[in-house]
VOGU-3710 file (C-alpha; in Angstrom, 3 decimals, decimal comma):
1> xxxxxxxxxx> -3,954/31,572/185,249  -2,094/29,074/183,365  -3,528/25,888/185,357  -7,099/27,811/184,693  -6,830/27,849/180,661  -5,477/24,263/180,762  -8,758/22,982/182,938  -10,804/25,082/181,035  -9,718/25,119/177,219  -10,620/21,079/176,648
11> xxxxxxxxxx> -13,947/21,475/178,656  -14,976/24,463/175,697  -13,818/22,377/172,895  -15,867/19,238/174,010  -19,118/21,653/174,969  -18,294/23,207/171,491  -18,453/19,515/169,686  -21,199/18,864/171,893  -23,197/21,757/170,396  -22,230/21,577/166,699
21> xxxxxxxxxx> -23,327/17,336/167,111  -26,856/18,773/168,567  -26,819/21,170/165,244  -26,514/18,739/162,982  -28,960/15,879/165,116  -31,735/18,928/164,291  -30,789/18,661/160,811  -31,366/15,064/160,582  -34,608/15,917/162,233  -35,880/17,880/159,837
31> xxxxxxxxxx> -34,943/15,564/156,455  -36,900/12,866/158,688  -39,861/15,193/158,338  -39,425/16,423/154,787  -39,113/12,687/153,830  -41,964/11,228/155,358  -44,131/14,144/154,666  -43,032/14,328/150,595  -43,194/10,464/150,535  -47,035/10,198/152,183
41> xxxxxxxxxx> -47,812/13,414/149,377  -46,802/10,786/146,611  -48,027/8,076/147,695  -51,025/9,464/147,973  -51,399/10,663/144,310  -50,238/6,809/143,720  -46,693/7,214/142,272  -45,326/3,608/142,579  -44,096/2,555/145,875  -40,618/1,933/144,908
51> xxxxxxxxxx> -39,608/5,066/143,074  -41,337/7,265/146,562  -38,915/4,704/148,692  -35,962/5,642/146,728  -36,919/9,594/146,739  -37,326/9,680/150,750  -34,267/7,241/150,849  -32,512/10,716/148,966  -33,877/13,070/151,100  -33,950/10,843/154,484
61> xxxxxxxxxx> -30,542/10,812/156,454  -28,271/7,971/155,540  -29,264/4,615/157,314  -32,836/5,912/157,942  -35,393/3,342/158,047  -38,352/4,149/155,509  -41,577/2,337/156,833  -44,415/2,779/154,428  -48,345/1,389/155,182  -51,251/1,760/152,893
71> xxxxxxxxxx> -54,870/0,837/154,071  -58,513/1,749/154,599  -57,981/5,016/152,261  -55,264/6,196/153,422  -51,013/6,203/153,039  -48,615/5,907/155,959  -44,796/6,765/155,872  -42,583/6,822/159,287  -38,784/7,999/158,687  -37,114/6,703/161,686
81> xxxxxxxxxx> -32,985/7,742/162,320  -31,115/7,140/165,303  -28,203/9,991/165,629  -24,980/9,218/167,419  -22,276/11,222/167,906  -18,618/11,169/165,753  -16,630/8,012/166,800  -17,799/4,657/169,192  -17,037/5,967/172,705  -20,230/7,657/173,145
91> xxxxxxxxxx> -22,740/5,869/171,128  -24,546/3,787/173,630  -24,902/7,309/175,977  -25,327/9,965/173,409  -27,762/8,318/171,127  -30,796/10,137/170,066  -33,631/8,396/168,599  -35,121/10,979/165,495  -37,996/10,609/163,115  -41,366/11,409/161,816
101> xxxxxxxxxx> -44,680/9,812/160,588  -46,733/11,678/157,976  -50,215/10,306/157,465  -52,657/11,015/154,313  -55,864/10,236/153,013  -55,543/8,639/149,348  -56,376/10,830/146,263  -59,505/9,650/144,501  -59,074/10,679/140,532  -62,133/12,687/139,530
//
């Protein structure tokens, strides 16, 4: 039984880092969508550019990339966040590519 635990024990703790990584790649998922999709919303009731940058930069996981288009009547924002996993060893293999693109017409003042 003893040989068992000792093969088995390291394998749970790695599937167990493994899992709370995942957890927190969805998270970073999710402020990639709230970003984009708050920054497009002000954008499109034209708020300057730079202060709706520096809001999704806030909200956006640190060392997202903020992408922002505006054109033909309508605002652009793509959040884009590549999640790797706690220390160098597994970068290369473990990295996920996250992000999000919100899209909106422009709001024409009555």
């Amino acid at each position: 039984m003893t040989a068992e635990t000792a093969i088995v024990l390291p394998v749970l703790v790695g599937v167990a880092a493994l899992l709370t990584w995942l957890v927190g790649a969805g998270i970073a998922q999710v402020r990639c969508v709230d970003a984009a999709r708050d920054a497009a919303r002000a954008l499109a009731r034209d708020e300057p550019p730079g202060a709706v940058v520096a809001a999704a930069r806030d909200v956006a996981p640190e060392g997202a990339v903020i992408e922002v288009t505006e054109g033909a009547g309508r605002v652009q924002v793509r959040v884009r966040f590549t999640a790797t996993p706690p220390g160098d060893w597994l970068d290369g293999a473990l990295a996920l590519p996250l992000g999000s693109t919100a899209t909106l017409p422009v709001e024409v003042a009555p």
